[in-house]
C-alpha positions as CSV (number, residue, x, y, z in Angstrom):
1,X,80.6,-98.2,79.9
2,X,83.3,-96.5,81.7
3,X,84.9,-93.5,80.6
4,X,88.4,-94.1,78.4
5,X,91.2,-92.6,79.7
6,X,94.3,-91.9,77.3
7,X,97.5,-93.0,78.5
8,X,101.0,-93.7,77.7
9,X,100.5,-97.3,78.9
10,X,97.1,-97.6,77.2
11,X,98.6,-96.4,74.3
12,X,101.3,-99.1,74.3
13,X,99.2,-101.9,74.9
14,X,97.1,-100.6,71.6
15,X,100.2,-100.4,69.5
16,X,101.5,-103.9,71.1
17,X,98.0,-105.3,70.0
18,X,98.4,-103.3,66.2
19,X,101.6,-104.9,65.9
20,X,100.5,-108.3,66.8
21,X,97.8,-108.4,64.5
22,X,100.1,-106.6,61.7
23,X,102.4,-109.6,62.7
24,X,99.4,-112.2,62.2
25,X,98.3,-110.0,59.0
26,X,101.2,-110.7,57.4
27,X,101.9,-114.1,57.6
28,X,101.6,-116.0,54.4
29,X,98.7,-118.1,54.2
30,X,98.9,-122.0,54.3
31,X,97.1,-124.6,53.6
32,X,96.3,-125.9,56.5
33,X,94.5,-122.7,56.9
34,X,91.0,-122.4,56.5
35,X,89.8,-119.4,54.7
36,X,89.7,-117.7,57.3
37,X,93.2,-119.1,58.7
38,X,95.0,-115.3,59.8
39,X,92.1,-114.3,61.6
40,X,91.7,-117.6,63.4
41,X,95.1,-117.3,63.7
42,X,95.5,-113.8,65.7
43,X,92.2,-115.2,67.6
44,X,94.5,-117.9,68.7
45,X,97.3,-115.6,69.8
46,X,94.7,-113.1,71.4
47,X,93.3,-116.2,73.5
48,X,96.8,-117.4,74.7
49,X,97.7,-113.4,75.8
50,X,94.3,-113.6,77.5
51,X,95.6,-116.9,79.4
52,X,98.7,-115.4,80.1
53,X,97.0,-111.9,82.0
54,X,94.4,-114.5,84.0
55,X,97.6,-116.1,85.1
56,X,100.0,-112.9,85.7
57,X,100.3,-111.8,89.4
58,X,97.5,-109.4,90.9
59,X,98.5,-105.7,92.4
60,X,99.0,-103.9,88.8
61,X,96.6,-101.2,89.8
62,X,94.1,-101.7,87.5
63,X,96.4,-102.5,84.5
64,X,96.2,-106.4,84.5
65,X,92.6,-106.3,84.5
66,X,92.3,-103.4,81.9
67,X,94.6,-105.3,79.7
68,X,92.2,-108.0,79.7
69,X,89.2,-106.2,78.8
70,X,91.2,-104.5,75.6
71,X,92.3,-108.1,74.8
72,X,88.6,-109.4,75.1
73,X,86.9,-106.9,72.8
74,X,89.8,-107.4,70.2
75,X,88.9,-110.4,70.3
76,X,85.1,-109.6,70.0
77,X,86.5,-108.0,67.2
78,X,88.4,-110.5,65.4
79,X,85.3,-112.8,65.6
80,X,82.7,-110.4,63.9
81,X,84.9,-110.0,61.4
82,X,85.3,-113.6,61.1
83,X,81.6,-113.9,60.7
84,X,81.1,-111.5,58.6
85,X,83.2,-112.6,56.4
86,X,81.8,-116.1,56.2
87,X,77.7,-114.1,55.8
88,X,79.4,-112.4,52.5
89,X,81.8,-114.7,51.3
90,X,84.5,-112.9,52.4
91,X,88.3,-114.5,52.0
C-alpha cells in the first residue's frame, strides 16, 4: 500500500467526507428505513460521489483518482459496519 501523504487537500476531502457522514448521521430515521437505513443511506451518497469522480474530467494530478480511492474504502467502511451490525444485532 502506498505511503500517505498529509496534505491540505487530503485533509479537506477527509473533513468533506466527516461532514457528509455527520450530515447522513444525523438525519432522523424513517420508516421507510431499514434498520440499518443511515448507513445505507451515506452508502448511497458515497456511491453517487464515486459516480460523479468516474465522470469528472481527467488531468487533476493524481487528485481525481485519489479521491476515489478515499471514497472507495469509506465505503468499504460503511459496509463492515453495516455487517457487523446485522452479525450482533446491532441498530
Amino acid at each position: 500500500m502506498s505511503e500517505f501523504i498529509v496534505s491540505r487537500r487530503n485533509v479537506l476531502a477527509g473533513a468533506g467526507l466527516a461532514l457528509a457522514a455527520g450530515s447522513v448521521a444525523g438525519m432522523a430515521s424513517s420508516p421507510a428505513f431499514a434498520e440499518q437505513g443511515n448507513m445505507e443511506a451515506a452508502l448511497r451518497q458515497l456511491q453517487n460521489a464515486l459516480n460523479s469522480l468516474h465522470r469528472a474530467t481527467p488531468n487533476k494530478g493524481g487528485h481525481k483518482e485519489r479521491a476515489a480511492e478515499l471514497v472507495e474504502q469509506a465505503m468499504a467502511e460503511v459496509q463492515a459496519g453495516i455487517d457487523y451490525a446485522a452479525a450482533h444485532g446491532g441498530g
